[in-house]
DRENDO-1510 file (C-alpha; in Angstrom, 1 decimal, always signed):
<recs>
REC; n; res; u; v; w
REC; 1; UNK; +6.2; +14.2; +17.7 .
REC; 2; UNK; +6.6; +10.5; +15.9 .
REC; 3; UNK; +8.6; +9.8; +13.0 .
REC; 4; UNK; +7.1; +8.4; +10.3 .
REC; 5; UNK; +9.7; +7.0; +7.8 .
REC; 6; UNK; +8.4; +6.3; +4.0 .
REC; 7; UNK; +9.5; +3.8; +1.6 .
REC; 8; UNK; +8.4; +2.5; -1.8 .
REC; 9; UNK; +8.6; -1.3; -1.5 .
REC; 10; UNK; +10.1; -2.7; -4.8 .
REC; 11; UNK; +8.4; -5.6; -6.6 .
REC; 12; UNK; +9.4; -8.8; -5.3 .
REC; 13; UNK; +10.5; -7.3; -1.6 .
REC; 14; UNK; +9.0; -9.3; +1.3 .
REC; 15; UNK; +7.2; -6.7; +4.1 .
REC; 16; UNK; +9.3; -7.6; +6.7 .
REC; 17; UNK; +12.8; -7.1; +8.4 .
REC; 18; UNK; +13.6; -11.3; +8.9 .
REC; 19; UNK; +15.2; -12.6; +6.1 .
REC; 20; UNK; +13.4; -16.1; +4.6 .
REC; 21; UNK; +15.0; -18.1; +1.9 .
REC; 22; UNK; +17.5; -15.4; +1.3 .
REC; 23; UNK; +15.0; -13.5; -0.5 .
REC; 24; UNK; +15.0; -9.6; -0.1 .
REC; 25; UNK; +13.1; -7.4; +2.2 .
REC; 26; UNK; +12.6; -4.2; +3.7 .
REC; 27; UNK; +15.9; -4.6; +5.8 .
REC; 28; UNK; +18.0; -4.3; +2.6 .
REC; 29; UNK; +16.5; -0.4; +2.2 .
REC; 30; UNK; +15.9; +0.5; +5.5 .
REC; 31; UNK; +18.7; +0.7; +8.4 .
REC; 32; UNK; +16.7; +2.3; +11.3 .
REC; 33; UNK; +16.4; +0.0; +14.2 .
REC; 34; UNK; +13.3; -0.3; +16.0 .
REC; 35; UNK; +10.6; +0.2; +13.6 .
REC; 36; UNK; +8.2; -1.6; +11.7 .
REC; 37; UNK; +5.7; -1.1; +9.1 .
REC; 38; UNK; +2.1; -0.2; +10.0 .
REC; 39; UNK; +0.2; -2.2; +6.9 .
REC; 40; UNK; +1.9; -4.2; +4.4 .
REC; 41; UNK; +2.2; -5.2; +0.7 .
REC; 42; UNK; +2.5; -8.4; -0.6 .
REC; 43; UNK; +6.1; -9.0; -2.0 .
REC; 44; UNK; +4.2; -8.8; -5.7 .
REC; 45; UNK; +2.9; -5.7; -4.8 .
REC; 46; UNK; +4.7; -2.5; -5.2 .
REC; 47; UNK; +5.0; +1.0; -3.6 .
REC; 48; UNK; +3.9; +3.1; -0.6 .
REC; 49; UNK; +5.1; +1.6; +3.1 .
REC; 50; UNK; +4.8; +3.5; +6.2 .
REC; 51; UNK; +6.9; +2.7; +9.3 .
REC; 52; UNK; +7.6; +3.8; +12.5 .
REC; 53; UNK; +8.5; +2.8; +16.1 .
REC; 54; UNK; +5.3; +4.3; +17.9 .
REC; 55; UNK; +2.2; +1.8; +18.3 .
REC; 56; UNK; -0.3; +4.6; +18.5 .
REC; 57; UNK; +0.5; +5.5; +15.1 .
REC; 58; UNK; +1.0; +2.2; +14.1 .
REC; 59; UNK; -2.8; +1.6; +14.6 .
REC; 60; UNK; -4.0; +4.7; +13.5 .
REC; 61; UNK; -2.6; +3.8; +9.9 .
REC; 62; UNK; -3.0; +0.2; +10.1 .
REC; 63; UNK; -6.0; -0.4; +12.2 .
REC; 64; UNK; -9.5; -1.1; +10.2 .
REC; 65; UNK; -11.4; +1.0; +12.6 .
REC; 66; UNK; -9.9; +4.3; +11.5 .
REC; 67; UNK; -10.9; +3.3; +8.0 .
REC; 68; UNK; -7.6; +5.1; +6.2 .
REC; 69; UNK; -8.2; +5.0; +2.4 .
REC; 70; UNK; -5.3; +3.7; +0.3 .
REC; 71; UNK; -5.2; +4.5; -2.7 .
REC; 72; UNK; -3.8; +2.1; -5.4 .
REC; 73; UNK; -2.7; +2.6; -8.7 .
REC; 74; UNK; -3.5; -0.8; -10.6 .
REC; 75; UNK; -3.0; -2.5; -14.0 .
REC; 76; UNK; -5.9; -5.2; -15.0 .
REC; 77; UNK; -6.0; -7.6; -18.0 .
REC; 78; UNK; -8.6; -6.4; -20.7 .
REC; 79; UNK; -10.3; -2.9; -21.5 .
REC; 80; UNK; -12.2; -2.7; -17.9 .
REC; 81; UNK; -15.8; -1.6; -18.4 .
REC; 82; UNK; -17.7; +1.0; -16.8 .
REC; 83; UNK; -19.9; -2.0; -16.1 .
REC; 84; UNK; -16.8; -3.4; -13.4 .
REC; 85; UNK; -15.9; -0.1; -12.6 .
REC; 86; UNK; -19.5; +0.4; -11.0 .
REC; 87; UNK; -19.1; -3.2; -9.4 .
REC; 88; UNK; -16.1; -2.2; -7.6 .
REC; 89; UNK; -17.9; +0.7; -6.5 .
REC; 90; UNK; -20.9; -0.8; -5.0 .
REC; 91; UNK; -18.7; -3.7; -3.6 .
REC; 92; UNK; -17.6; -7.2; -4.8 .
REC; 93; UNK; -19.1; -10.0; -2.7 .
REC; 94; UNK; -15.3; -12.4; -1.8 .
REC; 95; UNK; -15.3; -15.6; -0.4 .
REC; 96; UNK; -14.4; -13.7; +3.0 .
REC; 97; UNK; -17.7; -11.4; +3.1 .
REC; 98; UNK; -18.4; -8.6; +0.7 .
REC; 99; UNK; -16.4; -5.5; +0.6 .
REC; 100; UNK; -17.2; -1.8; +1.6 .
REC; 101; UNK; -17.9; +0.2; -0.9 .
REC; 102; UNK; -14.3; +1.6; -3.2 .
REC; 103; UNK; -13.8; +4.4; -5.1 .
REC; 104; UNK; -12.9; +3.5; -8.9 .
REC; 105; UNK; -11.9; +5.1; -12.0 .
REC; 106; UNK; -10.1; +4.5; -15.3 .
REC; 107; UNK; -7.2; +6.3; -15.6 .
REC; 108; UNK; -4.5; +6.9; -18.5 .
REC; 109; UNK; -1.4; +4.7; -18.2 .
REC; 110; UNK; +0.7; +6.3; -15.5 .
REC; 111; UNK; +4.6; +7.2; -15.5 .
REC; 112; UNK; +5.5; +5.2; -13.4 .
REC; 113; UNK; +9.5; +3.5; -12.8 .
REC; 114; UNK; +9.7; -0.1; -15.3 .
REC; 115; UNK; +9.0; -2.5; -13.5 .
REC; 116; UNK; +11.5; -5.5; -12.7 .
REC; 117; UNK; +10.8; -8.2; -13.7 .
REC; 118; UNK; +8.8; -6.4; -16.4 .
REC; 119; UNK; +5.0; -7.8; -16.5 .
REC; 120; UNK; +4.3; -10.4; -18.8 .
REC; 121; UNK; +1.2; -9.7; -21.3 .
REC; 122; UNK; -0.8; -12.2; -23.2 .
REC; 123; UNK; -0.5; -11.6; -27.0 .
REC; 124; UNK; -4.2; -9.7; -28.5 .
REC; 125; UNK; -5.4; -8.7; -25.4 .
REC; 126; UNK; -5.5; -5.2; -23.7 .
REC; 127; UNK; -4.6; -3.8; -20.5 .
REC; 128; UNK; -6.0; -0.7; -18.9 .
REC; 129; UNK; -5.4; +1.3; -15.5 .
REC; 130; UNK; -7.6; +1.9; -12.7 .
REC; 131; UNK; -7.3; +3.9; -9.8 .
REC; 132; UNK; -9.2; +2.2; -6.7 .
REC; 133; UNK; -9.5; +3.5; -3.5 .
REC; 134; UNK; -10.1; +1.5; -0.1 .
REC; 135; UNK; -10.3; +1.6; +3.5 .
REC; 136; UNK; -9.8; -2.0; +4.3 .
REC; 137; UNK; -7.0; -4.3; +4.2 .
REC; 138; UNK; -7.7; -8.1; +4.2 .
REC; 139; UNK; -5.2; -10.1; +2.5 .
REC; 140; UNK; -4.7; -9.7; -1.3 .
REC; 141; UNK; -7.6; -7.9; -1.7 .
REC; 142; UNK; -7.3; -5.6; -4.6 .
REC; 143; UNK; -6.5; -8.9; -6.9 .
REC; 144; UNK; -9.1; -10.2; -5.4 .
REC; 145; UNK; -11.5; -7.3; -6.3 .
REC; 146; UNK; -10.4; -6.8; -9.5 .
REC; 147; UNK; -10.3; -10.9; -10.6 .
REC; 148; UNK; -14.2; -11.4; -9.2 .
REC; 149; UNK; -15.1; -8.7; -11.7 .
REC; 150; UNK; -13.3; -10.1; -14.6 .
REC; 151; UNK; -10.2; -8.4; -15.2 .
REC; 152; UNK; -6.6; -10.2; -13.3 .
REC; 153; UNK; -4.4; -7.5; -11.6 .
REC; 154; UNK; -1.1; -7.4; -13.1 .
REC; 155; UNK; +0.6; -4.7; -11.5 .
REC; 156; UNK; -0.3; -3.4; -8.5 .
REC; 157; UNK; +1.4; +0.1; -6.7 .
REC; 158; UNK; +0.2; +1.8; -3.7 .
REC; 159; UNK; +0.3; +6.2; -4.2 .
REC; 160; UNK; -0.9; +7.0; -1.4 .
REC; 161; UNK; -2.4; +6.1; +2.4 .
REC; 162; UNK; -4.6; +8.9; +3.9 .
REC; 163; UNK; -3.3; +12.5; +2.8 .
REC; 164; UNK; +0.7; +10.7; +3.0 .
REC; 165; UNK; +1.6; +9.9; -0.2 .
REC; 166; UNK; +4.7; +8.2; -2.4 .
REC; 167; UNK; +5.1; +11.7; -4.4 .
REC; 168; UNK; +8.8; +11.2; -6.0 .
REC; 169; UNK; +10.3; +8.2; -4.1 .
REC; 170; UNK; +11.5; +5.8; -6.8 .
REC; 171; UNK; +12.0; +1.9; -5.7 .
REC; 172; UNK; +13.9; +1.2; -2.7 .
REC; 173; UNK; +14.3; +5.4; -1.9 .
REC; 174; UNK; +12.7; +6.4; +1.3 .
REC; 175; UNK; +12.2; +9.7; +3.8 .
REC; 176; UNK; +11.1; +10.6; +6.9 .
REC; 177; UNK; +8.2; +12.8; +7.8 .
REC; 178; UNK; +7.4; +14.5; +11.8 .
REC; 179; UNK; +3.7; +13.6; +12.8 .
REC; 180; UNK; +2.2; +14.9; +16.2 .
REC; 181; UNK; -0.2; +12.2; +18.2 .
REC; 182; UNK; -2.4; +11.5; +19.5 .
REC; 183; UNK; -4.2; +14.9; +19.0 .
REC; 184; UNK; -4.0; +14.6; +15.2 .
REC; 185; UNK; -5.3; +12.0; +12.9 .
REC; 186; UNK; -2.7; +10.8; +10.0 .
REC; 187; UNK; -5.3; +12.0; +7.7 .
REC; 188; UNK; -6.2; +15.3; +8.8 .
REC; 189; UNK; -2.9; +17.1; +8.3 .
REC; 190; UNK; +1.2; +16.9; +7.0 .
REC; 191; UNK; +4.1; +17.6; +8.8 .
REC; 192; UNK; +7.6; +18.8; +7.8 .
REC; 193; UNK; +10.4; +16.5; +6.8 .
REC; 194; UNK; +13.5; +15.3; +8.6 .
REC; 195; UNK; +16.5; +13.4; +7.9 .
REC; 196; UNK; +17.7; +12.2; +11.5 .
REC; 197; UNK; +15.8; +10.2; +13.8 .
REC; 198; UNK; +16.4; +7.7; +16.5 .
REC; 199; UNK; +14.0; +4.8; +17.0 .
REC; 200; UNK; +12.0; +3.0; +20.0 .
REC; 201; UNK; +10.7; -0.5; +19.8 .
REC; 202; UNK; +6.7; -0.2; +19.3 .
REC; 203; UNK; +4.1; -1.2; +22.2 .
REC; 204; UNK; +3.2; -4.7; +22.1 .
REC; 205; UNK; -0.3; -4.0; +21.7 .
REC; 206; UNK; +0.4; -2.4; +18.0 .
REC; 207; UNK; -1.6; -3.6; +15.0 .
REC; 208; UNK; +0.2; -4.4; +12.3 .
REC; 209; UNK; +0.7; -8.1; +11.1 .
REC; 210; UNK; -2.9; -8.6; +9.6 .
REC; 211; UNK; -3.5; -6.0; +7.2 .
REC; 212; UNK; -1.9; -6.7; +4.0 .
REC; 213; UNK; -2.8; -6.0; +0.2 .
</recs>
């Protein structure tokens, strides 16, 4: 058994436990030594953070060759068209190579926490929701997704990564979860909850500096 501890990242929360610039980051809602977060969101970007202390499962959420989706809630400037929608499904060719294929749909505004800052809006023009879906994680990439089609990201949360998901955590809450490796995949089942867990320092080998939204 691992323990997989969730948190939802705050906007404006750096990924990370060293403080730079006295800005804030995950050390100021996490106390747990010895872990570290498998993926990451920019410090714009808000929601769903995994963490643990084993390197296995470190790489099983983080690395690109298990292809985890993550799913991602997102705000765009304008009324998106189905015309966009279809782009982002077939793939959106970026500066760094094209992307794999996503899963995308308009959805209704979601209830989610205000944000803080709030976003800023331009006067007379729109803003619609989309939910995309993706199994890579090269820097920035849902802004850059969404801007190649036309329509800017302006707020950006992540629900969900494989069948683990934010569910009720409100900024800067978090929970731990039991997982069993290496015999089962993060995505194939969930485990019970716990409250009380010590922490080892992951292997050295673990993935998870380069895989960032």
């Amino acid at each position: 058994m691992s323990t997989l501890h969730f948190l939802n990242k705050p906007y404006g929360v750096l990924c990370q436990f060293k403080a730079i610039d006295q800005r804030p980051t995950l050390a100021n809602f996490i106390d747990t030594p010895g872990i570290y977060p498998a993926g990451r969101l920019d410090h714009d970007s808000e929601g769903l953070v995994l963490l643990t202390d084993n390197g296995d499962l470190q790489a099983r959420i983080a690395h690109p060759k298990y292809k985890l989706p993550k799913t991602y809630w997102v705000q765009v400037e304008g009324n998106i068209s189905a015309e966009a929608l279809q782009a982002l499904r077939a793939g959106i060719e970026l500066k760094d190579g094209p992307t794999k294929p996503a899963k995308a749909k308009r959805i209704d505004e979601p209830p989610l926490w205000p944000r803080n800052p709030p976003v800023r809006f331009r006067q007379n023009i729109p803003t619609s929701w989309i939910e995309l879906i993706i199994t890579e994680g090269r820097n920035r990439q849902v802004r850059r997704m969404t801007a190649a089609v036309g329509f800017p990201t302006l707020r950006l949360v992540r629900m969900a990564i494989g069948s683990w998901s934010l569910d009720d955590l409100q900024p800067g809450q978090s929970r731990t979860e039991q997982v069993h490796l290496p015999s089962t995949a993060p995505q194939e089942r969930r485990h019970g909850r716990t409250d009380n867990t010590r922490s080892k320092r992951p292997r050295p080998n673990s993935s998870n500096r380069r895989h960032r939204r």
